[in-house]
DSSP file (Angstrom, degrees, kcal/mol; ACC not computed):
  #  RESIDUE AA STRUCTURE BP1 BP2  ACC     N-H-->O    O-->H-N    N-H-->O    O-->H-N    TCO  KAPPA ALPHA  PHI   PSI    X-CA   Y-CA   Z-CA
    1    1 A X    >         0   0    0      0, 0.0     3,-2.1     0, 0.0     2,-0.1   0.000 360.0 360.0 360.0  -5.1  198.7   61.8   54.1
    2    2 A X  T 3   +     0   0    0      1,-0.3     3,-0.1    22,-0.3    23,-0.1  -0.226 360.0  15.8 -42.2 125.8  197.5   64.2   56.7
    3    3 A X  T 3  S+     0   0    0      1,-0.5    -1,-0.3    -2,-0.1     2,-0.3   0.330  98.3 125.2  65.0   4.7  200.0   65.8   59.0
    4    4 A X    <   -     0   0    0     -3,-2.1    -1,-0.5     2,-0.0     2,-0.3  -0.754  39.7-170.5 -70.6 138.2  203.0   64.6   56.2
    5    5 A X        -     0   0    0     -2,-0.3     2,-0.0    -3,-0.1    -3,-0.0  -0.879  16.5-148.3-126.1 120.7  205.1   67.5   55.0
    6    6 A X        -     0   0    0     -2,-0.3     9,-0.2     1,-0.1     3,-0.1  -0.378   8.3-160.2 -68.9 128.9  207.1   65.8   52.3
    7    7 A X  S    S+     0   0    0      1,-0.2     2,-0.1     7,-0.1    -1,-0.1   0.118  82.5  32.9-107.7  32.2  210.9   67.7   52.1
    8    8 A X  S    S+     0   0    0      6,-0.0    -1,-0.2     2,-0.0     2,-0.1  -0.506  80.6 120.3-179.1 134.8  211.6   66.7   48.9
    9    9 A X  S    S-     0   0    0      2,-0.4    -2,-0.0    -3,-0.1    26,-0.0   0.367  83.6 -15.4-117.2-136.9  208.8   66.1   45.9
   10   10 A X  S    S+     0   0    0     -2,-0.1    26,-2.1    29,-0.0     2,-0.4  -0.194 120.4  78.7 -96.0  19.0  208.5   67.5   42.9
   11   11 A X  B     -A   35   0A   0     24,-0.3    -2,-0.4     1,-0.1    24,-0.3  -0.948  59.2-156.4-138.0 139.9  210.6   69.9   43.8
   12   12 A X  S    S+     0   0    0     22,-2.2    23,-0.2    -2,-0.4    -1,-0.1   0.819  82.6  43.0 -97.5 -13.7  214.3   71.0   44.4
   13   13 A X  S    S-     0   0    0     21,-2.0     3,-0.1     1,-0.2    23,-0.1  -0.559 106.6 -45.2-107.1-177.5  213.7   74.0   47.0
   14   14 A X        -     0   0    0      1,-0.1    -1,-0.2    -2,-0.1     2,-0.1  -0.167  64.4-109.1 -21.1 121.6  211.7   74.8   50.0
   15   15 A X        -     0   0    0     -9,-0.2     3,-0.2     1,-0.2    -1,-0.1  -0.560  35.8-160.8 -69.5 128.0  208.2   73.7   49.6
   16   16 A X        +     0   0    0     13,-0.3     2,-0.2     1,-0.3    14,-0.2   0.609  64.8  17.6-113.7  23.9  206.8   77.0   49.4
   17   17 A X  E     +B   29   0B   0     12,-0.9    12,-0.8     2,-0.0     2,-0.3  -0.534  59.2 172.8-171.7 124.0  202.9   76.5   50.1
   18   18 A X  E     +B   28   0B   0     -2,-0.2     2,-0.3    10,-0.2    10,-0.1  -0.946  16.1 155.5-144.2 102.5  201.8   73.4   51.8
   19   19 A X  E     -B   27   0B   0      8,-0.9     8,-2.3    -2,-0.3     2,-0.3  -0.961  32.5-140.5-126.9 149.9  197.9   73.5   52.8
   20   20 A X  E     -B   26   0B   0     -2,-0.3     6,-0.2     6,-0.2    -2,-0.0  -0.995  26.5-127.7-103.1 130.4  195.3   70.9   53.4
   21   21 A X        -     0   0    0      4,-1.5     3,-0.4    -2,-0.3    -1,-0.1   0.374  36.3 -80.6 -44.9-171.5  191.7   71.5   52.1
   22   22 A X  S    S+     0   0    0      1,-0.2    -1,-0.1     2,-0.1    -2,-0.0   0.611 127.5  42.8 -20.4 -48.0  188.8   71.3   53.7
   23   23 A X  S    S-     0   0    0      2,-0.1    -1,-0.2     1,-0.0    -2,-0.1   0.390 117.6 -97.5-106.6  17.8  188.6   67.9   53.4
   24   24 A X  S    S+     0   0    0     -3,-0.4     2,-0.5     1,-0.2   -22,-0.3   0.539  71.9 134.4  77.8  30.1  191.9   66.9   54.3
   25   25 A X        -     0   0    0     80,-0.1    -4,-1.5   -24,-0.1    -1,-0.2  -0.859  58.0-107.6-119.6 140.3  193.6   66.3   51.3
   26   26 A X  E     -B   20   0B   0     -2,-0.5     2,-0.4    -6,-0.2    -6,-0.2  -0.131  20.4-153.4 -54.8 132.4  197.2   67.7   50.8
   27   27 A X  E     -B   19   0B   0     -8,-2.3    -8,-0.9    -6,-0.1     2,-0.6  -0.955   8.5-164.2 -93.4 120.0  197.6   70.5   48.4
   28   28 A X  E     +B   18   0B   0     -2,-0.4     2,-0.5    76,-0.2    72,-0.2  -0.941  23.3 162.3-110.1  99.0  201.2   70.2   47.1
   29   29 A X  E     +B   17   0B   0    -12,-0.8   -12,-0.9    -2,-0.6     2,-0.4  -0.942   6.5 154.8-130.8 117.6  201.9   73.9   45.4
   30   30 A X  E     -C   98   0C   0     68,-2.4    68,-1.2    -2,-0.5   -15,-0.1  -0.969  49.3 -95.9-164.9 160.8  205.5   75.8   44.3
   31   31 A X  E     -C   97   0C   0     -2,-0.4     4,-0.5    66,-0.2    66,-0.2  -0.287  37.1-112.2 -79.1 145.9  206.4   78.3   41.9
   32   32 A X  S >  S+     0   0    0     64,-1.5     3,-1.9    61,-0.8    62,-0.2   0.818 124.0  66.4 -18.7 -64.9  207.8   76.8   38.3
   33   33 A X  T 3  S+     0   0    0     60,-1.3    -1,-0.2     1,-0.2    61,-0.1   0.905 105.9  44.0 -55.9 -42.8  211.2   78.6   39.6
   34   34 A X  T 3  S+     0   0    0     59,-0.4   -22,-2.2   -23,-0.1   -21,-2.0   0.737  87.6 111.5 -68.2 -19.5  211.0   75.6   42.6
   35   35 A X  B <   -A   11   0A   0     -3,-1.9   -24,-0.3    -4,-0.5     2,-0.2  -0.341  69.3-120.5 -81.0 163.7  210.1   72.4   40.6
   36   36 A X    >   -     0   0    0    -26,-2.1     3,-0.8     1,-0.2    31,-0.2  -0.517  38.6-103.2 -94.8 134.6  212.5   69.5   40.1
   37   37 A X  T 3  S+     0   0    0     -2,-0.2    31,-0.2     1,-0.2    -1,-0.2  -0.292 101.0  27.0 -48.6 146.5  213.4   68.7   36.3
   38   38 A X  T 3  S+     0   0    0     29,-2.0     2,-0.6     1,-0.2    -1,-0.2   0.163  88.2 125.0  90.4 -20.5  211.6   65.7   34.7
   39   39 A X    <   -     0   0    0     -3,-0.8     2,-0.7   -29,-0.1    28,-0.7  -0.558  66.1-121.1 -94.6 150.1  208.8   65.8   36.9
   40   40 A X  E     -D   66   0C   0     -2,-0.6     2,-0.3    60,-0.1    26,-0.2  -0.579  40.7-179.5 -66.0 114.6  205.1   66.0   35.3
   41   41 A X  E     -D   65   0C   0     24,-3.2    24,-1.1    -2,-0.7     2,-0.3  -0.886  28.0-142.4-113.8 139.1  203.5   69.2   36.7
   42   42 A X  E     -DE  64  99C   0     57,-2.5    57,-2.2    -2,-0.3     2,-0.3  -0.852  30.9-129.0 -94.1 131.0  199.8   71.1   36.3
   43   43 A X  E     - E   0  98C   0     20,-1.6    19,-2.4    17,-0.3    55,-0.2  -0.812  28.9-165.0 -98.9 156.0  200.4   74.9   36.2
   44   44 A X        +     0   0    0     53,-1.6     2,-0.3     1,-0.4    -1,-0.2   0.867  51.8   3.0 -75.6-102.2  198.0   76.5   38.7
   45   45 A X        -     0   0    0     16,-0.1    52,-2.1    15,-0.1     2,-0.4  -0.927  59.4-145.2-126.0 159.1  197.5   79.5   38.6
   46   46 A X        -     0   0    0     -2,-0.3     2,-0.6    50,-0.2     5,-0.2  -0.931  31.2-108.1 -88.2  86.7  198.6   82.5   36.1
   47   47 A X    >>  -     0   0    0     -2,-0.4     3,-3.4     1,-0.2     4,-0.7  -0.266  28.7-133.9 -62.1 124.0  199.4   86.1   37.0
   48   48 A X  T 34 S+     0   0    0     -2,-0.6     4,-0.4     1,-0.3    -1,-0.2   0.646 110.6  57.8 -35.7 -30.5  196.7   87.8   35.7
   49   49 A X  T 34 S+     0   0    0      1,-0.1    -1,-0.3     2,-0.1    -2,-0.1   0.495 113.7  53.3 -68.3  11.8  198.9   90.5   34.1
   50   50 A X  T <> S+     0   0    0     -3,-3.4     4,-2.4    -4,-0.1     5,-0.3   0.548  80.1  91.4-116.1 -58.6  200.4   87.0   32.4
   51   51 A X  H >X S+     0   0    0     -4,-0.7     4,-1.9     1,-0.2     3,-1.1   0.812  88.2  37.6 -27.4 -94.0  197.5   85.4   31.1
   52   52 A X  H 3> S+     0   0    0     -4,-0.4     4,-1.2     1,-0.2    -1,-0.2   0.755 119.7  45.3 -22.1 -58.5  197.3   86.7   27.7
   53   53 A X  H 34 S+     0   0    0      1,-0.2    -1,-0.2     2,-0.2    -2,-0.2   0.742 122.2  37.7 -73.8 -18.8  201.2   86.7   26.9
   54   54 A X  H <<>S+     0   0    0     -4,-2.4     5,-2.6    -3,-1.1    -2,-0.2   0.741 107.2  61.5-108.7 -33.0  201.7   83.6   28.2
   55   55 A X  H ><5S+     0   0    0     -4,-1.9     3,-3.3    -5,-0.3    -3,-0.2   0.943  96.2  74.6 -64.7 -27.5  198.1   81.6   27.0
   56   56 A X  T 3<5S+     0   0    0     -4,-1.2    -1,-0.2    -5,-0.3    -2,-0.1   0.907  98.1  39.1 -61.8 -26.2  199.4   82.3   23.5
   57   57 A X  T 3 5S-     0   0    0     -5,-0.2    -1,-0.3    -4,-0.1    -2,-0.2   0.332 122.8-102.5-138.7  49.0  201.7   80.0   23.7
   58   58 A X  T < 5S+     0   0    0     -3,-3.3     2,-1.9     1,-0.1    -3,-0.2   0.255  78.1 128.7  99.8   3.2  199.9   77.7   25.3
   59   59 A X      < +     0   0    0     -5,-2.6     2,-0.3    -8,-0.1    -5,-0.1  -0.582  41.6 151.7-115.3  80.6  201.1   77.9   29.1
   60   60 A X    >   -     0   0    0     -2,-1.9     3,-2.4    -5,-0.2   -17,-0.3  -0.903  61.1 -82.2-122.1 159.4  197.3   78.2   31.1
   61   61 A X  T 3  S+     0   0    0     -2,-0.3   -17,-0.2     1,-0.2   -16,-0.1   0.006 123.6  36.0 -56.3 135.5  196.0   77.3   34.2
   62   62 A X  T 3  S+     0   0    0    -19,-2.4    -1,-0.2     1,-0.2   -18,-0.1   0.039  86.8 122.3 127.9 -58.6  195.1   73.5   33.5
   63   63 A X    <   -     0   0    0     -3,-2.4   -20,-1.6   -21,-0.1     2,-0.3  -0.081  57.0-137.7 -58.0 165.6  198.3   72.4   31.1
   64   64 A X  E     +D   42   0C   0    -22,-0.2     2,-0.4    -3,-0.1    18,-0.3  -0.700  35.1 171.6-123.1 174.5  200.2   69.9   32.1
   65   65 A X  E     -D   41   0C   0    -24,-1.1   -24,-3.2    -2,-0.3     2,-0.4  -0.975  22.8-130.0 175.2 136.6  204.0   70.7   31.5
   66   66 A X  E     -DF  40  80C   0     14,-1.4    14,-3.1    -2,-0.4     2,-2.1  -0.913  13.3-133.7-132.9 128.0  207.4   69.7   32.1
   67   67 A X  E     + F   0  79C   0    -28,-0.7   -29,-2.0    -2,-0.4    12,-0.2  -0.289  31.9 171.8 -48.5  68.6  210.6   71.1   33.4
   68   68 A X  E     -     0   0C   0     -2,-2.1     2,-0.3    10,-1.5    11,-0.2   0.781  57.5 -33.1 -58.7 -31.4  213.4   69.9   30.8
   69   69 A X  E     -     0   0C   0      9,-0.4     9,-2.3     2,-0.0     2,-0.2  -0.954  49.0-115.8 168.6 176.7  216.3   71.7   31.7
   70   70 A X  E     - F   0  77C   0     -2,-0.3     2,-0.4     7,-0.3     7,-0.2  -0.646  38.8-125.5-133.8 154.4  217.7   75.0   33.2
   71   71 A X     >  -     0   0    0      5,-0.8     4,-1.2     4,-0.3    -2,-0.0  -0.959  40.7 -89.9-130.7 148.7  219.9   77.0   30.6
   72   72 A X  T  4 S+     0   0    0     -2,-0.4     4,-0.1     2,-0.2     3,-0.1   0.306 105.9  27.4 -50.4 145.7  223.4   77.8   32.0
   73   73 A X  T  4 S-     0   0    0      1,-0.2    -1,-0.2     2,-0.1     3,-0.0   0.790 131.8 -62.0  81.1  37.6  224.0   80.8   33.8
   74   74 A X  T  4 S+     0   0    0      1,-0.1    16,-0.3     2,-0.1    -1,-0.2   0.573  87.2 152.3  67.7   1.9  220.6   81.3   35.0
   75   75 A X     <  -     0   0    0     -4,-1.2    -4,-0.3     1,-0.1    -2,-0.1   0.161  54.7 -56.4 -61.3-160.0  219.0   81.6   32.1
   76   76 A X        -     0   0    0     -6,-0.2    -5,-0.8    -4,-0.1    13,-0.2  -0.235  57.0-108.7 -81.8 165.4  215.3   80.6   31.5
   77   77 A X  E     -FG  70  88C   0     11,-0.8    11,-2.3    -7,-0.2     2,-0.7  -0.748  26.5-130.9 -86.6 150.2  213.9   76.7   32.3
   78   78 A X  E     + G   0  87C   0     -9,-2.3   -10,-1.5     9,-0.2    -9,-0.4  -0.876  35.3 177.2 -91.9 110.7  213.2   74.8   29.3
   79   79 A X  E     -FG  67  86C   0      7,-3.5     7,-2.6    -2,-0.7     2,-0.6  -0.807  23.6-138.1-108.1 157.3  209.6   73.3   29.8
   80   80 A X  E     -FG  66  85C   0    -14,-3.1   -14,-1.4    -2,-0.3     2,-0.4  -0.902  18.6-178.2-115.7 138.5  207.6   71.2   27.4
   81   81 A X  E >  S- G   0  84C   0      3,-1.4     3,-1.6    -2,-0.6   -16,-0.2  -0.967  72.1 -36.4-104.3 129.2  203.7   72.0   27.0
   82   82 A X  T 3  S-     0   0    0     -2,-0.4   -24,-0.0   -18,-0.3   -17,-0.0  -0.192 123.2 -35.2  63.0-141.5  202.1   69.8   24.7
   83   83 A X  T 3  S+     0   0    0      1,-0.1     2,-0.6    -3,-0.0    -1,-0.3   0.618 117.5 107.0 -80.5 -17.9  204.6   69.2   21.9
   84   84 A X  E <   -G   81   0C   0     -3,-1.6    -3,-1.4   -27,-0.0     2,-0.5  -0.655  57.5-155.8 -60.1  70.8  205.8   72.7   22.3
   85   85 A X  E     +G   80   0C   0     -2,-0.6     2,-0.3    -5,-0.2    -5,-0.2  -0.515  21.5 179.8 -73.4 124.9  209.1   73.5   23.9
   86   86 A X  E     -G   79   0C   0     -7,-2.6    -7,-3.5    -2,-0.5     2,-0.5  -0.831  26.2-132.4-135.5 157.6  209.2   77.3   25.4
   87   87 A X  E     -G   78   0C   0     -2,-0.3     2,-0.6    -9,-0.2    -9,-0.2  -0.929  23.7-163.2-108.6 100.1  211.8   79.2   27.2
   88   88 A X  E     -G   77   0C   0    -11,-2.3   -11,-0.8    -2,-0.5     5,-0.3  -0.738  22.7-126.0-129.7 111.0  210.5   81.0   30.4
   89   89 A X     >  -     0   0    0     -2,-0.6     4,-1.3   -13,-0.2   -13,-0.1   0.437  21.1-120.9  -3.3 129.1  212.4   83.4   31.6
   90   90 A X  H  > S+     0   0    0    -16,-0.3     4,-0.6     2,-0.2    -1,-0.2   0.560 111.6  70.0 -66.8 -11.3  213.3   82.7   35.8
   91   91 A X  H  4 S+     0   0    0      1,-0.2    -1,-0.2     2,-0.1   -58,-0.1   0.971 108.4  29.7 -74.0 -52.9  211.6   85.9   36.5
   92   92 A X  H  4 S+     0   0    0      1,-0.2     3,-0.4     2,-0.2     4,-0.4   0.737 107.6  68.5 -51.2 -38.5  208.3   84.4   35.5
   93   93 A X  H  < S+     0   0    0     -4,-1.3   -60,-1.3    -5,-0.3   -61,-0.8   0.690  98.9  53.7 -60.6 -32.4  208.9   81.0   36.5
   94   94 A X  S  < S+     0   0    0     -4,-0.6    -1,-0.3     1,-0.2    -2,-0.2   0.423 105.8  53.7 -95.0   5.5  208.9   82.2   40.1
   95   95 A X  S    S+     0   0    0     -3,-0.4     2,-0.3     2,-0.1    -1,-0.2   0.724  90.8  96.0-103.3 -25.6  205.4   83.8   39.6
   96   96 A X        -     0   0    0     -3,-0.4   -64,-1.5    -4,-0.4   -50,-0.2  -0.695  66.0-146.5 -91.2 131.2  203.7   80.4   38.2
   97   97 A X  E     +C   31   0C   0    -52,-2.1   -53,-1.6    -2,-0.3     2,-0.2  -0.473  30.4 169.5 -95.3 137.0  201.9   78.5   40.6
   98   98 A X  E     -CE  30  43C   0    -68,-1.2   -68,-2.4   -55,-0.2     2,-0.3  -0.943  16.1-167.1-156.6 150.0  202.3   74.6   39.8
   99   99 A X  E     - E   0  42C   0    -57,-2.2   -57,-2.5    -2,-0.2     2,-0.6  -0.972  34.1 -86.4-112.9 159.3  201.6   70.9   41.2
  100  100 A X        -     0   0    0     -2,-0.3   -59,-0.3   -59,-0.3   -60,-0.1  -0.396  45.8-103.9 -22.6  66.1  202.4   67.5   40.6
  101  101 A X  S    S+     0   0    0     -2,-0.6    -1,-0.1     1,-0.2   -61,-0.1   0.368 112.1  20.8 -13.6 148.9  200.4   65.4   38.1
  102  102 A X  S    S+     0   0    0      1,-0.1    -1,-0.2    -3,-0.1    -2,-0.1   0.455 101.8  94.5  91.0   7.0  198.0   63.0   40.4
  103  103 A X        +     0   0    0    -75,-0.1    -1,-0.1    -4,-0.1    -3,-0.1   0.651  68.4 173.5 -95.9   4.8  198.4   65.4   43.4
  104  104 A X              0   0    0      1,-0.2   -76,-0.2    -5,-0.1    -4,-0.0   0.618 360.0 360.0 -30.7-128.3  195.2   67.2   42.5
  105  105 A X              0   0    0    -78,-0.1    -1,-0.2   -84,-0.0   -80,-0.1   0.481 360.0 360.0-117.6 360.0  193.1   69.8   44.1
């Protein structure tokens, strides 16, 4: 896949950070806010002021997670972690780094 840039993923907006490693393998990366419902995602990274409020219920660098559903009027995306369905707020969602199962690191 070197020198693809996919425009349309795991994701419904602009991809918004598209690197290749070192060793040439695509890094596929966007904020929570960016991903496409239904698809299987690994969250990334965490802001650190985050960490804590957020590991408690279960959403750490690692998880695997899906995007169920928006709620109307902008409200938060519904994702499920584990068995767990949580409501996180769009403010956050656009702070969480996530990729695609199977696109890895």
């Amino acid at each position: 896949m070197l020198g693809f840039r996919p425009t349309s993923h795991a994701f419904s907006g602009p991809l918004s950070l598209w690197r290749a490693s070192g060793q040439g393998q695509a890094l596929y990366e966007m904020t929570l806010l960016e991903a496409a419902i239904g698809v299987p995602l690994v969250l990334e990274r965490v802001p650190e002021l985050e960490i804590s409020r957020l590991g408690v219920h279960g959403l750490c660098a690692g998880r695997e997670l899906i995007v169920e559903q928006d709620a109307p009027l902008g409200g938060p995306r519904i994702v499920r972690v584990g068995s767990r369905r949580l409501s996180v707020p769009r403010t956050i969602a656009g702070l969480l780094i996530v990729r695609p199962v199977g696109t890895g690191r």
